[in-house]
C-alpha positions as CSV (number, residue, x, y, z in Angstrom):
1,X,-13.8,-20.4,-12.7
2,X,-14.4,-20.0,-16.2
3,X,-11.8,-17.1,-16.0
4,X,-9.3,-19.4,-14.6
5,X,-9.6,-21.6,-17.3
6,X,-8.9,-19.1,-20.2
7,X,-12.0,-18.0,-20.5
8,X,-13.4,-13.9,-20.0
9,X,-12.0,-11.7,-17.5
10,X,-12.7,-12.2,-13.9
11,X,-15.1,-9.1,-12.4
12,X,-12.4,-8.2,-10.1
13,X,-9.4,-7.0,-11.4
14,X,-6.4,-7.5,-9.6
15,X,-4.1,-5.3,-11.4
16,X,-6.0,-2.5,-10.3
17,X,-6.8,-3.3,-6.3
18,X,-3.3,-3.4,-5.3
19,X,-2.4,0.4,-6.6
20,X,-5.7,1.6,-5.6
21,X,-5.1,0.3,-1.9
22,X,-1.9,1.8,-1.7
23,X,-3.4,5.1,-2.4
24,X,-5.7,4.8,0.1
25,X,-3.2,3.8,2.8
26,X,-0.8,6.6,1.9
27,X,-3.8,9.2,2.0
28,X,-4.8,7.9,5.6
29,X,-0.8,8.8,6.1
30,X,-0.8,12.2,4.3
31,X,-3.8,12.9,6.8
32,X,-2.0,12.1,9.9
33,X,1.2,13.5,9.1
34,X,-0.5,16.9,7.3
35,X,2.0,17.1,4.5
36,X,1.8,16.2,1.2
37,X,4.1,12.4,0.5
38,X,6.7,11.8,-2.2
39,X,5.9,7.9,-2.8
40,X,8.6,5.9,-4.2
41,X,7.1,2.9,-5.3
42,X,10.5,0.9,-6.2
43,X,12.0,1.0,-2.7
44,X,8.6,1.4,-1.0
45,X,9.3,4.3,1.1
46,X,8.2,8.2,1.7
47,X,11.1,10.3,0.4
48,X,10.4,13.5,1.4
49,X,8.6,13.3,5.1
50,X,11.2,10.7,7.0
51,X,8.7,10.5,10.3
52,X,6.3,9.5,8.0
53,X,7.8,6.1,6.8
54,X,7.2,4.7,10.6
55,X,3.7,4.6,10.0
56,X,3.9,2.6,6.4
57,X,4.4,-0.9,8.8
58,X,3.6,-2.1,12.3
59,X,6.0,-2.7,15.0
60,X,5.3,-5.8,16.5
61,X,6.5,-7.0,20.0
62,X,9.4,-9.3,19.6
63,X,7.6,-12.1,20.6
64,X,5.0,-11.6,18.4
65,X,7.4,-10.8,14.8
66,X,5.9,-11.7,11.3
């Protein structure tokens, strides 16, 4: 609360979690695929192993779409 209301930092910091999980995630790719992953963090996509890019998101049944 106290960092909510201008006060110290807050323990957590969110600036760092959201990099630091996408790391992870594209690791758990670069395992499955076996190759190493061109990351382009602008358009969100793997730029050098195409195959690879249809594990980044789920495919949901139509009558179950986010």
């Amino acid at each position: 609360m106290n960092a909510c209301k201008g006060g110290d930092a807050a323990g957590a910091n969110f600036d760092i979690s959201g990099p630091q999980a996408e790391t992870i995630l594209l690791g758990n790719i670069a395992l499955r695929t076996g190759k190493k992953l061109l990351w382009d963090t602008a358009a969100l996509r793997i730029t050098n192993v195409s195959e690879a890019n249809a594990l980044l998101r789920r495919q949901y049944r139509p009558e179950w779409g986010v």
